[in-house]
N, C-alpha and C positions, 0 to 999 in steps of 0.2 A: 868516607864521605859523609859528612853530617846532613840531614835535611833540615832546614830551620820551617818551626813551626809558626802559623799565621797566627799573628798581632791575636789576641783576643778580642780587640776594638774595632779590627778591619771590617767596615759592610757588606756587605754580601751584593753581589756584582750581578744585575741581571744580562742575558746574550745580547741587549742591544746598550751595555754597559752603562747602567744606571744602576744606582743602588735600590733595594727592597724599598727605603723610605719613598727614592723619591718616584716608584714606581706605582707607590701606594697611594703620593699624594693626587694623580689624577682623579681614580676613582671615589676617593673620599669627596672631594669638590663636587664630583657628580653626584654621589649618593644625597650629598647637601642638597645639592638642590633640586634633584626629584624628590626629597622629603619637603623642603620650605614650596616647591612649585605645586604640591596637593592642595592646599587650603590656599594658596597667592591666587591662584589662574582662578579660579570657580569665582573669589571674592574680588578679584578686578571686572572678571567680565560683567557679573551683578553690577557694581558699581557703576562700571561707564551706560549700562544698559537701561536701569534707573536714572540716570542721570541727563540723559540725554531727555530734550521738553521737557525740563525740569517744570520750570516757569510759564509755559504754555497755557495750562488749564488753572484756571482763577482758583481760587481758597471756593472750595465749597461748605453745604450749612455744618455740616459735622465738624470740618476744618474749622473755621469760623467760631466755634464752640469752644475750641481747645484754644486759639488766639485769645479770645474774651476772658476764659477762666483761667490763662496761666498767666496773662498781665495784673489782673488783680494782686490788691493788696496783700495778705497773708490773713488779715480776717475779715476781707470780703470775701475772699476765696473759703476761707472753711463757711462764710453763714452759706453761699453757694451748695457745696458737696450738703450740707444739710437737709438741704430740700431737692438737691436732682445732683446724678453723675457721680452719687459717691463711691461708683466702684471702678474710677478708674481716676479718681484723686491721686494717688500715688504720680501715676502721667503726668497728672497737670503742677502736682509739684515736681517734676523732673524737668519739663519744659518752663516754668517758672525757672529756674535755674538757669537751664540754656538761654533763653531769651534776653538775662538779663547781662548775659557775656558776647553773644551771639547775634543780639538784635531778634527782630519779628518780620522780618522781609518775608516773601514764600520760600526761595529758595533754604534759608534757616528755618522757618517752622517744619518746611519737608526734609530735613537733613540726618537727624538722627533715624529717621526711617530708613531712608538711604545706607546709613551706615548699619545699622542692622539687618537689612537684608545682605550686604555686604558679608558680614559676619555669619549671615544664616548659610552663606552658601558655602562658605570655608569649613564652619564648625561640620557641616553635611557631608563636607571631602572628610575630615577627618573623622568622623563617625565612622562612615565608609571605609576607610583606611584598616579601622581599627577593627571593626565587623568581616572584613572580606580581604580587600589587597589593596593597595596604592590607587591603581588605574580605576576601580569600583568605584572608590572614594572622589577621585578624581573627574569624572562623567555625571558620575550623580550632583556631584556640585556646580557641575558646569549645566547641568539637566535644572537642578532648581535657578540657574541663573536666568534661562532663558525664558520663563514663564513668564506668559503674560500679567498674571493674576499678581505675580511676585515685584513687576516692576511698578503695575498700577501703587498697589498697595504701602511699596518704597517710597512713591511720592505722594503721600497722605501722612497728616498731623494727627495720626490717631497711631492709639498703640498696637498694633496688627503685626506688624513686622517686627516691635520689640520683643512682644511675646513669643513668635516664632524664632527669633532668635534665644533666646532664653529657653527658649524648649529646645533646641536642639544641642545649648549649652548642657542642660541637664541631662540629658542623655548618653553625652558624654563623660559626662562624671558619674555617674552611675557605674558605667561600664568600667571605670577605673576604679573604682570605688570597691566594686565586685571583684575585680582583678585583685586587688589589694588593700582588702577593707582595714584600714588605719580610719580613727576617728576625724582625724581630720580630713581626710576626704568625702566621708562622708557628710561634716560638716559645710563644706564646700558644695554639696550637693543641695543640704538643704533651705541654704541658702540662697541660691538659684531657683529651686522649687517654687522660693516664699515668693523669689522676683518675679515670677513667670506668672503666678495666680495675681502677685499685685495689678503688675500690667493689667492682665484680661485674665477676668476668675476661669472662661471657662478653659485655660490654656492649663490648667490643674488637670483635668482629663487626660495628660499623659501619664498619670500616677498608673491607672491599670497597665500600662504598656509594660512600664516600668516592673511593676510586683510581678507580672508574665514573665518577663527575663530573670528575674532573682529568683522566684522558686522553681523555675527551671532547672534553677544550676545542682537545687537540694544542699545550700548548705547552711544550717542551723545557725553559724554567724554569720553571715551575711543577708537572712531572710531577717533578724531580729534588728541589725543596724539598719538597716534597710527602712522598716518599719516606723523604729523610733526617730531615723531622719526625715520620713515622711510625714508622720504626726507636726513634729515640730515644724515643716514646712506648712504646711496646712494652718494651722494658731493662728498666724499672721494675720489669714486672708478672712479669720472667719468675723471678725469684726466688721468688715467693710457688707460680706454676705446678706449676714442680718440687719443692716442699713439697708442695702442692696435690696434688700425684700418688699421693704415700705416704701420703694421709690417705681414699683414693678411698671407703674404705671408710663415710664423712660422707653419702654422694650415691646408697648403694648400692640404697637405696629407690627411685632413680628408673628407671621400666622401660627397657628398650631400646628408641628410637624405631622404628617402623614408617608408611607413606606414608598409612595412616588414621589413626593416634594424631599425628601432626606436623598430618594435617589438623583435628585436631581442635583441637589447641592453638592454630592460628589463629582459629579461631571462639571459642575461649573467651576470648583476649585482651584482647576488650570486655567480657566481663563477661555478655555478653546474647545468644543466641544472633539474635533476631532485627535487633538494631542492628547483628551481625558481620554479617550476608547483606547488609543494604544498605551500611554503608561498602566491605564488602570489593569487595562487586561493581563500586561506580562505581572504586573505587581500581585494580582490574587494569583498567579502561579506562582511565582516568588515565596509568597506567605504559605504555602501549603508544601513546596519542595525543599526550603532552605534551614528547616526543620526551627532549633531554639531561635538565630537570629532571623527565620523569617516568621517566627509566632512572636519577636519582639515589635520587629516593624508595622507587622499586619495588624496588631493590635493598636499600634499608634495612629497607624494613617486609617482604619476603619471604625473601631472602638468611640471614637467622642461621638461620632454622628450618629451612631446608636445608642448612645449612652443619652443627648440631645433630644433623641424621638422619646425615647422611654419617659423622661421628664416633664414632655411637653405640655401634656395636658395642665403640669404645676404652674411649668414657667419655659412659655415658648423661647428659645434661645437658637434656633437652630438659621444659620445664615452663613453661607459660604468664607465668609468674611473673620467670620468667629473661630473660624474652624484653620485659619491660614497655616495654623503651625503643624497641619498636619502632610506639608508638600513635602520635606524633608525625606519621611517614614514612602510616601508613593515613589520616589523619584527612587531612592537606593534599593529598594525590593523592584522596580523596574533594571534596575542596570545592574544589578547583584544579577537578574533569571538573565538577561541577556550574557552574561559575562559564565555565569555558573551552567546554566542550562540549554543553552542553540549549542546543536553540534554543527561541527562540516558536515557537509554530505559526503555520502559514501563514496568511496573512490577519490577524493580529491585530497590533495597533497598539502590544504592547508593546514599551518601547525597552531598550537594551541596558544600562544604567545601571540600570533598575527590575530586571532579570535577573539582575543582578548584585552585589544587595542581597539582595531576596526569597527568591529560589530558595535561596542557601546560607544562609537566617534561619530559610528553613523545615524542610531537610533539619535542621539542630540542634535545633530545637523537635522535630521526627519522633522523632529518636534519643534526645532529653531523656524524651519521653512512654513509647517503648516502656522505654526504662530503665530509666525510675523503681520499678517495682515490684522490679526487680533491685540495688537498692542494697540495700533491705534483707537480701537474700539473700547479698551477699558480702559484708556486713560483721559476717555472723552466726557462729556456731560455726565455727571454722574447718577443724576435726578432728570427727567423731561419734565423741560420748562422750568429749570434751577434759572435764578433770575440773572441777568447778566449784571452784574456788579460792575465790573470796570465798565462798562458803557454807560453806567447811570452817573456812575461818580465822573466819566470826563463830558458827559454833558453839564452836568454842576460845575465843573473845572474852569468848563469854557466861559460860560453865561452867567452863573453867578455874579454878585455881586456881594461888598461887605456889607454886613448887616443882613442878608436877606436870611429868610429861616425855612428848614426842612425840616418836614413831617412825614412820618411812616405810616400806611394805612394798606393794610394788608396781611394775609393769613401767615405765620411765623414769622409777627410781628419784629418779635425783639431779635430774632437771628438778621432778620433783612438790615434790621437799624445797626447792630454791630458789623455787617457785612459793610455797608456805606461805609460807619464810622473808618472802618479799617482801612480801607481803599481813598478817603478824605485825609487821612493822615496820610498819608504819603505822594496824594496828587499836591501837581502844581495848580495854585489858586488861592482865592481868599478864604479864609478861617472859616467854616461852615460846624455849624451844631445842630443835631438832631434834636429839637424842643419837643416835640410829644411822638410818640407812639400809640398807636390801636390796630387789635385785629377788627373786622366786618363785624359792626353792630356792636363794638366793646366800647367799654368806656373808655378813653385815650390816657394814656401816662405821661405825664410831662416832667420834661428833664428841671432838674436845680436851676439851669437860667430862665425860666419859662414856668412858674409855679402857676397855676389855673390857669395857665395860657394868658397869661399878661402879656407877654410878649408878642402876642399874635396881636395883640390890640397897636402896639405901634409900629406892626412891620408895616412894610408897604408892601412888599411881596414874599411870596411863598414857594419853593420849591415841594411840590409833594409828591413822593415814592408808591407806588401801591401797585399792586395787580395788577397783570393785564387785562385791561376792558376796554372794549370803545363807547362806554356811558359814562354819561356826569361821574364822580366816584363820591361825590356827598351822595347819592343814590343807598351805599350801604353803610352810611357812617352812623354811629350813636347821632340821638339828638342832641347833647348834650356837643357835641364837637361840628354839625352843624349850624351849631349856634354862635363859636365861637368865628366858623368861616363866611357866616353871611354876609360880611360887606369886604369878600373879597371873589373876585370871578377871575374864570380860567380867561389865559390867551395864548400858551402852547402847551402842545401835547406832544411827548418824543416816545413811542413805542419802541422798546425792544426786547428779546427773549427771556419772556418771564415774567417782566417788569416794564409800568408804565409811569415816564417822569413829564410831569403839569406844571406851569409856570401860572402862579394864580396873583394878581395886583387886586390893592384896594380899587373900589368902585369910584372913589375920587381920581384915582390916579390913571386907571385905566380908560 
């Protein structure tokens, strides 16, 4: 009896008679997409989280800033950065860009914010991922989603959220970088480095985190490429710096740090004082138990704020706001000690697998819960007594007329006058132009159609913006501008938050 031998081609037959292949292919599909669902889930929730009351809260003066300097020309814009803002030009030519694809609505000025916090929660799973395990990664990204501080911050025209996304990009490349130092990773790092400082200089203060994990590891190439990508990241930024220096007088509002006001700036970070006590607290356990990668984190999410105090006395910079790129570094040394460090308690049959889901599912739901009522709080007014913009402009929308003319008179002058303009562009109504400007007691600037205030001579009526007061407002005007309004008098007054708008007719007509 001969036995014939099997086909050399035949598959291999699993007991519920499938082949190897196609036994394989369930799990692969799964492995798929618990790896694509690490950085998806963290950067959807972000997204819809942010996104939600997009449009709610008006453009405020910072906003408003970045609207002004990114519609500009290309050399009004640079004589601009010349004299104020030149270190965050980079931004305003990035939003030049966007704007002129994308429009200037709110929803598009806040959008690439959006999409960077989006990014920052992803890149922070896969940081995680690659620092600890899947599910680390996974929490912690969903942990920076839910912050308060992190959705405010998404819906804002300033570069806060790009920076922090940008820093948590570099960090990731680092770590690959270090994993597998070829040049061109490194080059990819330091090219992200230059992006990060272009953004917001002081988002460069992840370089100590950085050089803490590299000569960690002790290896002679990789401390040296390291170095030399850092250099070269840095070049970039230092032209804008030494601008940056002469303009000091942009930042002069920020107080001099002291070792309470720095502590307080951490706790305000999240947004929430009581979700700062619990991340903050497991994360200095984190940094001190999880040895190289908790001396990487700890350095990043504590390090600028001391690095900010030490410099203060030069150049006060320290502001919660500055500092946003460092939620990434708190949130994964939070959910790394939760994940690495809570044991079961003794005697109980929990295994390490169920510990290691639950526990950091639950800490984000903890911090999601006490949050929530703080979302609405920092996405609210952002200044007391910011002037209410859309009420001034749909009282002008309403009652205006064509030809009549609006005057700004009031402290942040020219931010109030581009806030209207912004808000007049896109109400319904007649053509309305801002003919002079002045702060209290200033001499007035008058726009191209209104050279010396010729035009006030044959309006008939006036729309004027200013201050909230319940006195005359010629009371703190230059003499020089109420000379140009004496032969016209007030006959309504519309108060509201912030701002009060006056309907003034010539003495003839009135």
């Amino acid at each position: 009896m001969v036995e014939l031998a099997p086909l050399a081609s035949s598959p291999e037959v699993t007991a519920a008679g499938e082949t190897r292949a196609e036994a394989r292919r369930p799990a692969a599909l799964t492995d798929r997409f618990a790896r694509w669902s690490v950085p998806v889930l963290p950067a959807l929730a972000a997204f819809l989280i942010a996104l939600y009351g997009l449009e709610r809260r008006q453009l405020w003066r910072d906003e408003i800033a970045t609207w002004a300097a990114s519609t500009k020309s290309m050399e009004a814009l640079r004589g601009l950065v010349e004299v104020t803002d030149a270190v965050i030009a980079p931004y305003y030519l990035l939003m030049h860009g966007w704007i002129a694809v994308f429009g200037e609505s709110e929803a598009s000025l806040r959008m690439p914010s959006i999409i960077a916090v989006a990014l920052a929660a992803a890149l922070t799973a896969v940081v995680g991922r690659k620092l600890f395990d899947p599910m680390t990664g996974l929490f912690a990204g969903l942990l920076v989603a839910v912050l308060p501080t992190v959705s405010r911050y998404a819906q804002e025209a300033r570069p806060y959220a790009l920076a922090t996304a940008a820093v948590a990009l570099a960090t990731l490349l680092v770590l690959r970088a270090a994993e597998r130092p070829t040049w061109l990773r490194w080059l990819a790092y330091a090219v992200v480095v230059a992006v990060a400082g272009l953004l917001h200089m002081v988002a460069l203060l992840l370089l100590p985190a950085h050089m803490v994990y590299v000569l960690s590891l002790r290896r002679k190439k990789v401390i040296l490429r390291w170095f030399l990508a850092a250099v070269a990241a840095v070049i970039p930024v230092v032209p804008l710096a030494w601008i940056g220096s002469e303009q000091a007088k942009q930042v002069s509002w920020i107080p001099e740090a002291t070792w309470d006001s720095t502590n307080n700036e951490i706790v305000r970070v999240t947004g929430s004082v009581s979700v700062s006590a619990l991340i903050i607290g497991l994360a200095v356990l984190g940094a001190v138990t999880l040895g190289r990668r908790g001396a990487l984190l700890g350095t990043w999410a504590v390090a600028p704020f001391y690095v900010l105090l030490l410099i203060s006395p030069v150049a006060a910079l320290l502001i919660h706001r500055y500092v946003l790129f460092t939620l990434p570094a708190w949130c994964l040394l939070a959910v790394a000690t939760v994940t690495r460090n809570v044991q079961p308690a003794a005697g109980t049959a929990t295994s390490s697998s169920w510990r290691r889901v639950v526990l950091p599912a639950m800490l984000v739901v903890l911090c999601a819960a006490f949050a929530l009522p703080m979302h609405a709080t920092n996405r609210g007014i952002v200044v007391p007594g910011e002037p209410d913009l859309r009420g001034a402009v749909a009282v002008l929308a309403a009652e205006a007329s064509a030809g009549d003319a609006v005057g700004i008179h009031a402290g942040y002058a020219s931010r109030l006058q581009d806030g209207v303009n912004y808000y007049l562009r896109r109400a319904d109504g007649p053509g309305l132009n801002v003919v002079f400007t002045a702060w209290p007691g200033g001499v007035p600037t008058y726009g191209r159609t209104c050279r010396n205030g010729e035009c006030l001579r044959s309006a008939e009526r006036l729309w004027l913006v200013g201050a909230p007061t319940d006195a005359d407002q010629r009371a703190g005007m230059n003499p020089s501008l109420k000379q140009q309004l004496a032969g016209f008098e007030q006959v309504r007054v519309v108060r509201l938050t912030g701002v009060t708008v006056s309907l003034w007719q010539t003495t003839e007509r009135a």
